[in-house]
N, C-alpha and C positions, 0 to 999 in steps of 0.2 A: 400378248393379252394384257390390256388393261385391267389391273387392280385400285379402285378406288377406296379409302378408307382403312387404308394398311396400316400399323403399327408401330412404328421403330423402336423396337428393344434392344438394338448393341448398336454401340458406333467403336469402330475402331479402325487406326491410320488409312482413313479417306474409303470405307468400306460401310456401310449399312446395313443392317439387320432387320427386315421387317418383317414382321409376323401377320397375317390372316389367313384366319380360318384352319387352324391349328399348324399351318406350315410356316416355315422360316425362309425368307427368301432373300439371297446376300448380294447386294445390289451397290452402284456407285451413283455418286449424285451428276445431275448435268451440270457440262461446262456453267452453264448461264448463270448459274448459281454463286458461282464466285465473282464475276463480274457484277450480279445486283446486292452483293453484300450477305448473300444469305445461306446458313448454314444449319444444316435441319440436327437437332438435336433427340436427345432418347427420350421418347414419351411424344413427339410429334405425330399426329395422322397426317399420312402424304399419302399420291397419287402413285403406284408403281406399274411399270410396263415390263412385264417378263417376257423372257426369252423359251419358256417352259421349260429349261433345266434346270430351274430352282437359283437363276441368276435372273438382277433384273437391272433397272434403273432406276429411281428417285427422280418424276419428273414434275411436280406439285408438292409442296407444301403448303397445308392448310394453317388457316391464321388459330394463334396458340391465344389460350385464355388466361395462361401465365407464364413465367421460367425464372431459370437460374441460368446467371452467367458462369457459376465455376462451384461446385460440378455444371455441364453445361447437360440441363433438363428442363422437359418443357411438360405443361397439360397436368402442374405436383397438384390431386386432390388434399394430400395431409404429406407432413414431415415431420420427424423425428427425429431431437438429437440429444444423446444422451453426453452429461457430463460427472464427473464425482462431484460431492459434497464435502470430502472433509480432504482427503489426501489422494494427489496433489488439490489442493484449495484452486475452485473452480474460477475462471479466468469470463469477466464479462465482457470483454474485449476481442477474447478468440472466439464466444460464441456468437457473436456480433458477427465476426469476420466469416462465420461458420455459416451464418444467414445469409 
């Protein structure tokens, strides 16, 4: 069954997490995807083809309107990064690095 417009909310070692329509479906990416260079990240919409046991595959990803390379997210409406003001005295270098 074709899922269009699904979610990805976890990625973890070569496993994907996508979410619609309030279920979780733990999916791997196609081969092809490593050969075009491309690797879907948390916050992506992609296309998934399930197997109906709540296993699927990641076979589209949809073009992103933003990301981060590291944490690696995509689609950020807002972030947040909190640092101290006084001790340890705040480092504008690692918040840089942080962005």
């Amino acid at each position: 069954m074709l899922i269009e417009n699904a979610l990805i909310v976890k990625s973890l070692s070569g496993f994907y997490y996508a979410e619609h329509g309030g279920k979780i479906i733990e999916c791997r990416a196609r081969g092809i995807f490593r050969k075009e260079g491309i690797k879907p990240f948390v916050g992506d919409r992609a296309a998934v083809v399930t197997d109906g046991g709540g296993q699927g595959t990641v076979t589209a990803v949809y073009p992103r309107k933003n990301h981060l390379i590291r944490p690696p997210l995509a689609n950020l409406d807002c972030l947040f990064i909190t640092a101290s003001l006084a001790e340890p005295s705040p480092s504008p270098l690692l918040i840089d690095r942080l962005i």
